[in-house]
C-alpha positions as CSV (number, residue, x, y, z in Angstrom):
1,X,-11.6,-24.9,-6.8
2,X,-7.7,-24.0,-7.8
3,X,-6.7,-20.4,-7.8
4,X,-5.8,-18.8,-11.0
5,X,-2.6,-16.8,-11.7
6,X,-3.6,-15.1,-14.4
7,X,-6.0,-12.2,-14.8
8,X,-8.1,-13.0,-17.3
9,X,-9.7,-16.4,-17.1
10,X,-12.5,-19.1,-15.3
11,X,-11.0,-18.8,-12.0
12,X,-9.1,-15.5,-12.3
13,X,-10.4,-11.9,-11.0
14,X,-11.7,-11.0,-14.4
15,X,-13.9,-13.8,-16.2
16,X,-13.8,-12.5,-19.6
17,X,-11.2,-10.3,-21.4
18,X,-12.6,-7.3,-24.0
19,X,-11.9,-7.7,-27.3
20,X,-10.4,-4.5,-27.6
21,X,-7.9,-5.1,-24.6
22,X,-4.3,-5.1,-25.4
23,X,-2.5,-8.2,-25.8
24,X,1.2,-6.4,-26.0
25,X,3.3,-4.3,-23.9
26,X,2.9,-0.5,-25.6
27,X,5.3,2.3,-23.6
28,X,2.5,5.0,-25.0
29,X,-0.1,3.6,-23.1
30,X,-1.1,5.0,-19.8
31,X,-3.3,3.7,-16.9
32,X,-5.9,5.4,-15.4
33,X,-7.7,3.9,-12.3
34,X,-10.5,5.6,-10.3
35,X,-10.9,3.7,-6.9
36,X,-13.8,4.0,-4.8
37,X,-15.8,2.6,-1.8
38,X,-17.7,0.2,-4.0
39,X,-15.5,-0.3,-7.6
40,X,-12.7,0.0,-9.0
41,X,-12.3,2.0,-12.7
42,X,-10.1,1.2,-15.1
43,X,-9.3,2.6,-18.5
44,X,-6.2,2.3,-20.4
45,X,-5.3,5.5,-22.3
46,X,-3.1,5.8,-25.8
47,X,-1.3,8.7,-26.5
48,X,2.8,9.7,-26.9
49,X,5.1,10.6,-24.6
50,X,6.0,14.3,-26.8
51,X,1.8,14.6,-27.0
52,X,0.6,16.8,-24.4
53,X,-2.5,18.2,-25.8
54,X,-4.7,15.9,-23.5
55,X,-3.1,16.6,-20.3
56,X,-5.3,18.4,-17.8
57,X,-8.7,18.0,-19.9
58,X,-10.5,15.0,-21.0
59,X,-9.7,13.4,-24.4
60,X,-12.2,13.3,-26.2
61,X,-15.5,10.5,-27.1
62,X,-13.2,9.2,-30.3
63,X,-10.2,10.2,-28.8
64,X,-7.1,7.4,-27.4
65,X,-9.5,5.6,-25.0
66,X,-8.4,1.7,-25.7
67,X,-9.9,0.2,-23.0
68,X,-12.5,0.9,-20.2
69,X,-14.1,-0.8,-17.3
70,X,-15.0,-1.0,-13.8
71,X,-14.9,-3.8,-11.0
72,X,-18.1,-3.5,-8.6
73,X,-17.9,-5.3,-5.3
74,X,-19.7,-5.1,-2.0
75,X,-19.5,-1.9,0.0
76,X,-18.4,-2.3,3.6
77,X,-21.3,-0.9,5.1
78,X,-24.6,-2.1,6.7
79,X,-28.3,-0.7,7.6
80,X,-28.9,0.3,11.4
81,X,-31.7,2.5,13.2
82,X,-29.1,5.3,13.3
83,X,-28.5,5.3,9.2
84,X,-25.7,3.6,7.1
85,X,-22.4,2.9,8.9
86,X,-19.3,1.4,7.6
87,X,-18.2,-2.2,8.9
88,X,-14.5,-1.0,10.0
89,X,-15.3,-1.4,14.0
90,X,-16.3,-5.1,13.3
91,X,-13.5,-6.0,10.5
92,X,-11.2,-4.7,12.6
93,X,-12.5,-6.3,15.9
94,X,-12.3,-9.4,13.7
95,X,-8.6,-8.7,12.7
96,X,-7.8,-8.5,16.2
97,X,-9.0,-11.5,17.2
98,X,-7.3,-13.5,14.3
99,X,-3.7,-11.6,15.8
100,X,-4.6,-12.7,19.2
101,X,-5.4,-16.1,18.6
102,X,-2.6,-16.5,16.0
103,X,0.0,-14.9,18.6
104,X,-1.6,-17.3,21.2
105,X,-0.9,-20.4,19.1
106,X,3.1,-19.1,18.8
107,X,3.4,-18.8,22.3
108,X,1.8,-22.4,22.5
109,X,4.5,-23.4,20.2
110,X,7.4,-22.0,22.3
111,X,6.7,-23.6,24.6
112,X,6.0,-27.4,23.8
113,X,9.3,-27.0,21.9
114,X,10.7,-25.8,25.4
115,X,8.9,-28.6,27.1
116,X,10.2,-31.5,24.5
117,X,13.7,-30.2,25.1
118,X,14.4,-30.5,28.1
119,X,12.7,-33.5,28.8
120,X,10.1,-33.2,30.2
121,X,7.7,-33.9,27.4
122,X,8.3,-37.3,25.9
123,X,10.5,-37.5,22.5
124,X,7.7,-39.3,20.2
125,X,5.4,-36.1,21.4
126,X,3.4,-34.4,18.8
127,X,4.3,-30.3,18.1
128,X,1.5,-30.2,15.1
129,X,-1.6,-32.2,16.6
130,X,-2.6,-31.3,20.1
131,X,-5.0,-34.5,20.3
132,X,-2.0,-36.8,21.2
133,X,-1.5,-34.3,24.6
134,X,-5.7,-35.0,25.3
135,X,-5.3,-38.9,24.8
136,X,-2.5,-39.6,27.0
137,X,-3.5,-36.8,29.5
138,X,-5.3,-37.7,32.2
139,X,-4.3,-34.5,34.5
140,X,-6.4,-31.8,35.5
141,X,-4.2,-28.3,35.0
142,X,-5.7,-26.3,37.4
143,X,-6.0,-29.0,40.6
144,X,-2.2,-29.7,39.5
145,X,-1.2,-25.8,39.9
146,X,-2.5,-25.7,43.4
147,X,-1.0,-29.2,44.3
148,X,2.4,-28.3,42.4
149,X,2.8,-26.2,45.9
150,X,2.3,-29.1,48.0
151,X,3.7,-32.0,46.6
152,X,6.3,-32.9,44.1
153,X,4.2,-33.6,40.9
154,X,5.1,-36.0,37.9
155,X,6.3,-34.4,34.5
156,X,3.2,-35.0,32.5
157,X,1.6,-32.8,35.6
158,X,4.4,-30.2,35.5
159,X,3.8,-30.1,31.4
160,X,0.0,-29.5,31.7
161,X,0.5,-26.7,34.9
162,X,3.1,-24.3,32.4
163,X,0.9,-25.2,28.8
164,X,-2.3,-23.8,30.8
165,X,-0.4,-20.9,32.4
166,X,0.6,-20.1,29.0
167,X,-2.7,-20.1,27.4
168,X,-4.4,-17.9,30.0
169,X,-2.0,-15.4,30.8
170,X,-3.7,-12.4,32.1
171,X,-3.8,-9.0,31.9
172,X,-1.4,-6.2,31.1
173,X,-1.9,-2.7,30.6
174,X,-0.3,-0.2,28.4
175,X,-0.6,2.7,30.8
176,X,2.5,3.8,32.8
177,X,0.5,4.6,35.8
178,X,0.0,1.8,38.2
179,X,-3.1,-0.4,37.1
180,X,-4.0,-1.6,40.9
181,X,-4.1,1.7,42.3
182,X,-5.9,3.6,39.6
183,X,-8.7,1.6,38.4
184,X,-11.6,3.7,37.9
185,X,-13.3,1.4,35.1
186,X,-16.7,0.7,35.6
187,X,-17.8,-2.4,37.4
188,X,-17.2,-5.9,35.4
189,X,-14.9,-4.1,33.0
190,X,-11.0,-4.5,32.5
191,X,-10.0,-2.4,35.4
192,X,-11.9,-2.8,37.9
193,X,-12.3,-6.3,37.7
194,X,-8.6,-7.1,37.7
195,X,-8.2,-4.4,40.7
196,X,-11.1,-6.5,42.3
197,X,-9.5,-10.0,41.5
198,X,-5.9,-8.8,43.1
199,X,-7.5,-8.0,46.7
200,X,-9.2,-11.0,46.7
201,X,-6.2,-13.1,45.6
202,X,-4.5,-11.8,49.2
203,X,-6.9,-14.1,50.8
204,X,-4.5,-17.4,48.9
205,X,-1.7,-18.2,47.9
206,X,-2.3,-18.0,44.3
207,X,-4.8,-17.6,41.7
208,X,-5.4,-21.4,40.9
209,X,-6.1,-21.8,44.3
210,X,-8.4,-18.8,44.5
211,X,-10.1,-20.1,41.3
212,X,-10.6,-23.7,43.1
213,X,-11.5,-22.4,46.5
214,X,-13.4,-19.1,46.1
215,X,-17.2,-19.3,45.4
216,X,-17.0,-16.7,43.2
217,X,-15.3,-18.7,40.5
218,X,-17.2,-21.4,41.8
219,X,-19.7,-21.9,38.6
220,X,-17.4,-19.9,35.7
221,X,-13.8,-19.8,35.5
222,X,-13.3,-17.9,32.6
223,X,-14.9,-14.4,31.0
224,X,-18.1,-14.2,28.9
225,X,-19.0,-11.6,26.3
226,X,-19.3,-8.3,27.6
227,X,-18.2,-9.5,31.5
228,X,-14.6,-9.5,32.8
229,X,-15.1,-10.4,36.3
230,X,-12.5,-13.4,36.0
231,X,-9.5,-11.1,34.4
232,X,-6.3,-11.7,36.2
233,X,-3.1,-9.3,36.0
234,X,-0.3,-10.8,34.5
235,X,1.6,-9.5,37.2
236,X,-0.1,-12.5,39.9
237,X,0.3,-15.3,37.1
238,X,3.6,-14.5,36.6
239,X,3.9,-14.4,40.5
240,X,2.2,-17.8,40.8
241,X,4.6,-19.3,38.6
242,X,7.4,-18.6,40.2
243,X,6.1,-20.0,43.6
244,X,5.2,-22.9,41.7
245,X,8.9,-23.4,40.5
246,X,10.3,-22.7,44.2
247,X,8.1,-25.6,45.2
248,X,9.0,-27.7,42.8
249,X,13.0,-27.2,43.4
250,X,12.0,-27.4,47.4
251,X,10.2,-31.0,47.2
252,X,12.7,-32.1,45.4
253,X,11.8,-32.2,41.5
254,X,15.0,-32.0,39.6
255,X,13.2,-30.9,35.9
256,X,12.2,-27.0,38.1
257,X,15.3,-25.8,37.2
258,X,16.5,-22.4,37.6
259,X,17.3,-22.5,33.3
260,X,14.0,-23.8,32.7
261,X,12.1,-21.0,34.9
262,X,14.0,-18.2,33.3
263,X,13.3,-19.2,30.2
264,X,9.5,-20.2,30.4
265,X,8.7,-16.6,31.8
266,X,10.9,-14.7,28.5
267,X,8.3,-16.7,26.4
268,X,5.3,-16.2,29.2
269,X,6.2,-12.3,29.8
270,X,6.7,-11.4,25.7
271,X,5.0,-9.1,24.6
272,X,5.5,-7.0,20.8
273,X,6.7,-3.3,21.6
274,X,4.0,-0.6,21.2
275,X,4.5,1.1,17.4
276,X,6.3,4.1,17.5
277,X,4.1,6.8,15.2
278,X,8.0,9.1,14.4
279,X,8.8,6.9,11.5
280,X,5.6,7.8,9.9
281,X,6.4,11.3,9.6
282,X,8.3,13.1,6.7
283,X,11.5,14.9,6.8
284,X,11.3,18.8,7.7
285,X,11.8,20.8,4.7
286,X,13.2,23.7,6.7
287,X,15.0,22.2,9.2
288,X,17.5,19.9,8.5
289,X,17.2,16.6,10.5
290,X,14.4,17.3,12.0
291,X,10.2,16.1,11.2
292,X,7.8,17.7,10.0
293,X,6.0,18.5,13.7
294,X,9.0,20.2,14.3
295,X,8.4,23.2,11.6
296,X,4.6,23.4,13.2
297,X,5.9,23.9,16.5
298,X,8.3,26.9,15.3
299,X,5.6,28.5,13.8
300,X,3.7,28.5,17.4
């Protein structure tokens, strides 16, 4: 089915077009819209500019009404024990997940482009389908991270070690105090959970090795809905991979470069600054150069 550009039409937002729906551009016609929860109404208005005997009442039943309608469409809400509730929480858990996985698949990018120029990914390597990495990829990422401190391992090995650090790259709080030392989430959440994770990680030398060797992570590897027992800190990834490049350089594998470290951790470690709310506030209009907070807090 092709998308319309037009208003009126088959495939267009409005099927059919009212007869009495104007057809030329009029300056004295005025649009009135009424937008609610559910619908949208319209209704195009005729009168002059110099003609203000309408304004603040309604014109009348005969009056310059030239067209009227209304658009109905679902209402974001939904039926539950407690009464009607609007779907915001779940569109906007949805919207968050489509940023995630969408910033996710940029980060991906980075750094298969990173990967193909230095090297150490082969030139006829395919950025746009992954499936070419899966057929010629024999390697198991997470037994290479813990060998990778060992032994000297092969570029196809090195490739799969960063792509899977990248795609799993832990946690990272917002707050400023520190995240170890004050977790006080309850048990299998965020918090505590990483807090958990980073006293048992003392007992190895990294996290891939603790997720091999541990028998906690023995039968699940990754987090399920509602359970964050295997949430990392960014912090001990990020720690990991720089042991892993150190080894690297020490067994003697010339692609670890210095160059090649600093710049997979910028693309690893970014992250979008938090929003900051002050541009969303107006201009004082008492004190010059100053927001609008500012007046309220004079008046204290």
């Amino acid at each position: 089915m092709t998308t319309s550009k037009l208003v009126f039409g088959i495939n267009a937002p409005v099927t059919k077009q009212s007869s009495t729906f104007p057809r030329r551009i009029d300056e004295d016609l005025s649009l009135g819209l009424d937008i609610g929860i559910g619908s949208c109404g319209q209704a195009l208005i005729k009168w002059s500019k110099t003609d203000n005997s309408f304004i603040g009442q309604l014109p009348p039943s005969d009056g310059p009404i030239v067209f009227i309608g209304v658009r109905a469409f679902d209402v974001p809400e939904r039926n539950d024990k407690t009464g009607v509730k609007l779907k915001n929480p779940e569109r906007r858990a949805a919207r968050l997940m489509r940023r995630t996985i969408r910033r996710r698949a940029q980060r991906m990018q980075k750094v298969r482009i990173l990967l193909k120029e230095t090297g150490i990914l082969p030139s006829d390597y395919s950025l746009q389908n992954d499936s070419w990495r899966k057929e010629h990829e024999k390697a198991n990422p997470l037994q290479c991270r813990v060998e990778a401190l060992d032994r000297k391992i092969s570029d196809w090995e090195f490739s799969s070690v960063l792509i899977h650090l990248a795609k799993h790259r832990g946690f990272k709080s917002n707050k400023k105090s520190d995240l170890v030392s004050d977790a006080k989430g309850k048990e299998g959440g965020t918090l505590e959970s990483t807090r958990a994770n980073h006293e048992r990680l003392k007992n190895y030398r990294t996290i891939g090795e603790m997720w091999l060797s541990d028998s906690k992570f023995e039968e699940r590897k990754r987090n399920r809905e509602g359970s964050y027992t295997a949430t990392m800190l960014r912090d001990d990834l990020l720690e990991e991979i720089r042991l892993i490049f150190k080894s690297q350089r020490v067994l003697g594998n010339d692609t670890a470069t210095t160059e090649l470290e600093n710049r997979f951790i910028r693309i690893f470690t970014h992250q979008n600054p938090m929003q900051d709310p002050i541009h969303l506030l107006g201009d004082c209009p008492f004190e010059k150069n100053e927001k609008t907070f500012s007046s309220a807090l004079l008046l204290l």
